[in-house]
N, C-alpha and C positions, 0 to 999 in steps of 0.2 A: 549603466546597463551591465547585465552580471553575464555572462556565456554559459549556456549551459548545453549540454548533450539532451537528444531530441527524449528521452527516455523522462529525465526529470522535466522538458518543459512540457510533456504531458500530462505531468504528474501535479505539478504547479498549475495547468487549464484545471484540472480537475478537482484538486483544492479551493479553486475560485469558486466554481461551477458549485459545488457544496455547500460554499460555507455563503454564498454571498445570493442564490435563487430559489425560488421556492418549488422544490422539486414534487414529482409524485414518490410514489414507494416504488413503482419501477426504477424509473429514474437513479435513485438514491441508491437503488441495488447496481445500477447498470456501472456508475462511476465508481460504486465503491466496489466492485467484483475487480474492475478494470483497474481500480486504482491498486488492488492488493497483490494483482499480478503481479504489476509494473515495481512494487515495493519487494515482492521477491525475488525479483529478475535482478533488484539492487543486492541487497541484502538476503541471500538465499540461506543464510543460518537460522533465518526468523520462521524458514517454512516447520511445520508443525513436523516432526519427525527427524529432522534434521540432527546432524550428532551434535548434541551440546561438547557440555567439558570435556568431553574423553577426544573429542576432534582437537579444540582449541587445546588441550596439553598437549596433543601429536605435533601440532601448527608450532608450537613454542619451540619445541623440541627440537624440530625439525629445523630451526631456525635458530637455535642455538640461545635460546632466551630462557632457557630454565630457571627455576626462583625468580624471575622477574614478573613487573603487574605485568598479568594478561593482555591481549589487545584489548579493544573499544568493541564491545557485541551491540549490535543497533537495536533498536527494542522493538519492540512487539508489534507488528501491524496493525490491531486494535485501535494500543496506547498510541501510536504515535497518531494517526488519521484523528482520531478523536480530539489532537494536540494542535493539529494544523487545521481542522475542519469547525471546532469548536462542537462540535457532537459527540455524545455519549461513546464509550465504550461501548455497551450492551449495545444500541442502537446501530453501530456500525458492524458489529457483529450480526445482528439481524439482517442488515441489509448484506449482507454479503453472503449470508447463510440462503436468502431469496434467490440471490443473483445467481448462484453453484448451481443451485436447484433448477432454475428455469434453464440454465445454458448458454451460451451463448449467441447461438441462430434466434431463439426467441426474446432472448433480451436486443437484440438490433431490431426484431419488428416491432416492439413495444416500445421501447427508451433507446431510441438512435444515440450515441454520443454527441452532444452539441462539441465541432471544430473550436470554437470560441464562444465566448462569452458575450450575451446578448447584450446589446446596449441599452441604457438605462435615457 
């Protein structure tokens, strides 16, 4: 059994939830809005806007690491969902572009989050 912080075991419900039932397109927006939050609240460098290089050289610097490899940047919300979910890039993009759009009051009356994973 692996321990994890409640953040990723939501995050891991909802990689299930994606990759393993047959969702609607609400649905699929509602996890995948919720799952990208959850992914910048980890990894907040990936948010679109976010200072690239000019941060991570301050971060070096500041740390006394100059000329040495950079840290580890986590990749891209997209890429990585689409890595864990087995769904498209583009696809998860859509669905999360729905999700923004509709909100979040209206994605809870349409595509409630399933707590767990229905049994089979």
């Amino acid at each position: 059994m692996v321990e994890v912080d409640d953040l990723r075991a939501e995050l891991m419900l909802i990689d299930e939830n994606l990759a393993r039932n047959d969702l609607s397109a609400a649905e699929r927006a509602s996890y995948n809005t919720r799952r990208k939050a959850i992914w910048q609240e980890l990894h907040p460098e990936t948010k679109r806007g976010a200072a690239g290089g000019a941060a991570t050289k301050a971060k070096a610097e500041a740390a006394g690491q100059v000329g040495q490899q950079p840290p580890e940047i986590a990749t891209r919300y997209d890429e990585a969902a689409a890595s864990s979910t087995g769904q498209a890039e583009r696809t998860i993009r859509r669905d999360c572009t729905r999700g923004e759009a509709l909100g979040g009051a209206a994605l809870a009356k349409v595509a409630p989050l399933r707590q767990s994973p229905p049994r089979r």
